[in-house]
N, C-alpha and C positions, 0 to 999 in steps of 0.2 A: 648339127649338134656341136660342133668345132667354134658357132659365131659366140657362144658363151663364153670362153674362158678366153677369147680373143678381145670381148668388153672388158674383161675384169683385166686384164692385162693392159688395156688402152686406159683405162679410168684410172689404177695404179700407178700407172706411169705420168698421168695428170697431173693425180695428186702429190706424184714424188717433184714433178716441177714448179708446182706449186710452191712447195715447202721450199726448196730452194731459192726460187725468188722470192719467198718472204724474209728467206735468211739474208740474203743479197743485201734487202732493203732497210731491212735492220740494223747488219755488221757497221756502215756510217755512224752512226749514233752510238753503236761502242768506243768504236775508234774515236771519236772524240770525246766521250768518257772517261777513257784512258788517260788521255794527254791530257784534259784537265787534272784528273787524279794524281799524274805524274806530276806536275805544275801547284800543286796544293789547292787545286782552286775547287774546290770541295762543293757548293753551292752548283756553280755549273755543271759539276760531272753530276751530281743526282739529276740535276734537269735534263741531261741526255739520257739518263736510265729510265726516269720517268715516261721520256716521250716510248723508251719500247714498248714498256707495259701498256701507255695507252694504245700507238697503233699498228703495233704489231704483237699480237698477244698470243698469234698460232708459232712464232718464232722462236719455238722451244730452245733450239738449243741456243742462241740468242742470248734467249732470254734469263737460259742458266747462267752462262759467264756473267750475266748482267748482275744479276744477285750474287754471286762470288764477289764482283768487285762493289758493290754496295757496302757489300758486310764490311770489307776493306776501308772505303770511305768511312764510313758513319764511325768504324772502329778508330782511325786517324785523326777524325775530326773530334770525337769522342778526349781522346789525348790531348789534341793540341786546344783544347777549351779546359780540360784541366790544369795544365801547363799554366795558359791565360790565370785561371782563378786560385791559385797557389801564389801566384805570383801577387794579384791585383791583394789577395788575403793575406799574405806577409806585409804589406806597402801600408793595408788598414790598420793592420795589428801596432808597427811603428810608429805611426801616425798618434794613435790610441794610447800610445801606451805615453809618446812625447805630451798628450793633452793632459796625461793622467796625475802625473811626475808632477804637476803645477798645482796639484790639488792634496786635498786630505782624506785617504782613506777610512773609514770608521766601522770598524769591523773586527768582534771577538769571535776570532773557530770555536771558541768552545761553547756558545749558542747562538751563533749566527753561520748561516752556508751563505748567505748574501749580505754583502756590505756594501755601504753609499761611501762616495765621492765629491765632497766640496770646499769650500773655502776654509783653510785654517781659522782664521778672522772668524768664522758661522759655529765655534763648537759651543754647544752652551755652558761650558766652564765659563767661556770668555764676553760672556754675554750675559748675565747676569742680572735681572730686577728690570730688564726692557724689552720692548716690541722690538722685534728684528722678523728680517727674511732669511729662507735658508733655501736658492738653491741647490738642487741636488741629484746626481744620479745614480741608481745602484749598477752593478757589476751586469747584469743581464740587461743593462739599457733601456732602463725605464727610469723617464725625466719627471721631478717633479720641484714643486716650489711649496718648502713646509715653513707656516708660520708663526711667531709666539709671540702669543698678544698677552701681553701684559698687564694686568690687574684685571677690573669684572668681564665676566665670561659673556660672551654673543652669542653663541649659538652660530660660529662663521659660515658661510656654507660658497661664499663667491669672493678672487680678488679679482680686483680690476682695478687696469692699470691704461690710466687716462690723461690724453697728450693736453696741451694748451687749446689745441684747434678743437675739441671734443669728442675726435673720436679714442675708441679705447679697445681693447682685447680684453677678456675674462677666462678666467680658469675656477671650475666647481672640485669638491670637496666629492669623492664618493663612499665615504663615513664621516660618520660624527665625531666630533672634534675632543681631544682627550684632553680633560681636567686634570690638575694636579698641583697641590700646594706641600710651596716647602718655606722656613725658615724666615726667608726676603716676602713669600706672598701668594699670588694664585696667578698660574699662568695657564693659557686656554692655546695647546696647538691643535693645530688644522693644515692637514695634509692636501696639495692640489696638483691632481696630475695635468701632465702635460702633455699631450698628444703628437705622433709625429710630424703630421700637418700643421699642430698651431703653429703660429708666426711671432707669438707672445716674445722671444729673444732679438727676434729683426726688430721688431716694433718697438721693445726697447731702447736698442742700440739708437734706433733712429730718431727717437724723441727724446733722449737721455739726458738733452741740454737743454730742454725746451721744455722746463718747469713740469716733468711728468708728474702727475697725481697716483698714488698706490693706494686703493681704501680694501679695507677689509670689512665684507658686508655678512651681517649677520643678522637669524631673528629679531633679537632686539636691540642692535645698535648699530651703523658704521663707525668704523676707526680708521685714521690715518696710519700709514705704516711708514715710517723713514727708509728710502733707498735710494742711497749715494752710486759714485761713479764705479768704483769697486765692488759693488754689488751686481749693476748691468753687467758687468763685465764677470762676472762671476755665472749668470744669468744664460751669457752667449757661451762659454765654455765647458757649463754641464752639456748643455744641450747642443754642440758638436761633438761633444764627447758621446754621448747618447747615441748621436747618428754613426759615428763612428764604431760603439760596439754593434749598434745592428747590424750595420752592415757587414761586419766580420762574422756576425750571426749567420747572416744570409750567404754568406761567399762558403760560411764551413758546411752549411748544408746542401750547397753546390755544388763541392769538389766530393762532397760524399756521396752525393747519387752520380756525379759522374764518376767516380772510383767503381762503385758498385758498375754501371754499363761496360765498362773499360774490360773487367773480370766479366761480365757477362759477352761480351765480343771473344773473348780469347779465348773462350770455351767453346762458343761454335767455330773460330774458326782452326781450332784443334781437332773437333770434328771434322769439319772440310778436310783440313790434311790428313787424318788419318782416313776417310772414307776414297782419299784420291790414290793414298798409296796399297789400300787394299783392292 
C-alpha cells in the first residue's frame, strides 16, 4: 500500500527537475536579452525573448521575467522612435515652411479653413485678359495645376505637357470647368490635380529647355498654353512643397499613435510595479 505515494513522490520530483532544467535552458536567452536591452539594441533583445516563447514555453518563470522585460523594450523603443519622429517632423516643418516663404499664400479666414500657395506672378489681378497656368498647393498638401484659358470655352478636361522627342505626361480634370465673364471677356478655368506619384514637375524640369509643348484639351478644341522658365520652376516648388506638408502629415500622425503606446506602456508597467510591491 506504501508503493503509491512513493510513485507520486518519485514522478513529483521528475517533474520538479524537469522544470528546473527548462528553467536552466532558458535563463541563456534572458541573459542575453538583457544586455542587448542594456546596449539599446532593441531588435536583438526581442529576438531572444522570442526564441523562449518558442522553445521553451513550460519555462514559466522564465518566461514571466521575459515579458516584464518585453514590456520594458517595446516601452523604450516606443520612446526612442518618438524622439526619432518629433525630431525628423520639426526638420519637415522648417523645410516647409522655408519652401513656403517663396510663395503666395491666398487665403480669407473669414470663408476659407483651407488656403492655396503659389506664385505671386499667378494671382489673377496680375494676369488679366490671358491664358496662363497656375501651379498650386493648398495648406493640407494637395498639388494641383489650375488653368485660365482665355476667350471661347472648351470644355478642358486634360493638359498635357509634351517634350520635343514625343513623349509627354497628362493631368485630368475631376469637375467641369467654371465659366465666367467679367468686363475684359470669358474666361473658362479648369482645375488638374496632381497626384503624389505623377512625375509631371520632374518631367518638367527636364525638358524645360527642350521646346516643351503645354496644350489644353478639350471637347471642342485644343489650346496652347504659354509656360515659361518661371513657371516650371514654380511647377517643381508647389510640388515639393506638397511632399513636404504630407510628410509632416504623416510624421504627426506617427508621434500621435506613438504618444498614445508610450501612455499605454506606462500604465502597465505601473501595474507591474504596483502588483510587485503588493
Amino acid at each position: 500500500m506504501k508503493t503509491k505515494p512513493i510513485l507520486i513522490a518519485l514522478f513529483a520530483a521528475l517533474l520538479s527537475g524537469c522544470a528546473e532544467d527548462v528553467e536552466r535552458l532558458a535563463q541563456p536567452y534572458l541573459t542575453r536579452a538583457q544586455q542587448h536591452y542594456a546596449n539599446k539594441q532593441y531588435s536583438l533583445a526581442k529576438l531572444q525573448l522570442d526564441s523562449i516563447k518558442l522553445l521553451y514555453p513550460k519555462a514559466f518563470e522564465t518566461r514571466k521575467q521575459a515579458q516584464d522585460l518585453q514590456l520594458r523594450v517595446e516601452y523604450d523603443e516606443a520612446h526612442a522612435s518618438k524622439l526619432y519622429a518629433d525630431s525628423l517632423l520639426a526638420d519637415t516643418r522648417e523645410k516647409a515652411a522655408a519652401v513656403s516663404a517663396k510663395l503666395y499664400l491666398d487665403k480669407d479666414p473669414a470663408y476659407q479653413d483651407v488656403g492655396h500657395y503659389y506664385a505671386s506672378r499667378h494671382r489673377v489681378e496680375q494676369n488679366v485678359g490671358r491664358t496662363f497656368l497656375r501651379p498650386q498647393v493648398s495648406e493640407r498638401g494637395e498639388c494641383s495645376v489650375v488653368v485660365y484659358n482665355r476667350g471661347k470655352a472648351i470644355q478642358a478636361h486634360t493638359l498635357r505637357f509634351t517634350a520635343s522627342d514625343g513623349s509627354f505626361v497628362e493631368l485630368k480634370t475631376k469637375e467641369a470647368p467654371h465659366i465666367f465673364s467679367d468686363a475684359s471677356g470669358r474666361t473658362e478655368r479648369a482645375d488638374f490635380v496632381v497626384q503624389p506619384d505623377n512625375n509631371v514637375a520632374s518631367f518638367v524640369q527636364l525638358h524645360s529647355r527642350a521646346n516643351l509643348k503645354v496644350s489644353l484639351v478639350g471637347e471642342a478644341a485644343t489650346v496652347a498654353v504659354p509656360m515659361g522658365k518661371a513657371d516650371a520652376e514654380s511647377l517643381a516648388q508647389v510640388c515639393e512643397l506638397a511632399a513636404l506638408l504630407r510628410l509632416a502629415d504623416e510624421l504627426e500622425r506617427q508621434a500621435s499613435e506613438l504618444e498614445r503606446r508610450i501612455h499605454f506602456f506606462e500604465d502597465r508597467l505601473q501595474i507591474e510595479h504596483n502588483t510587485l510591491k503588493s
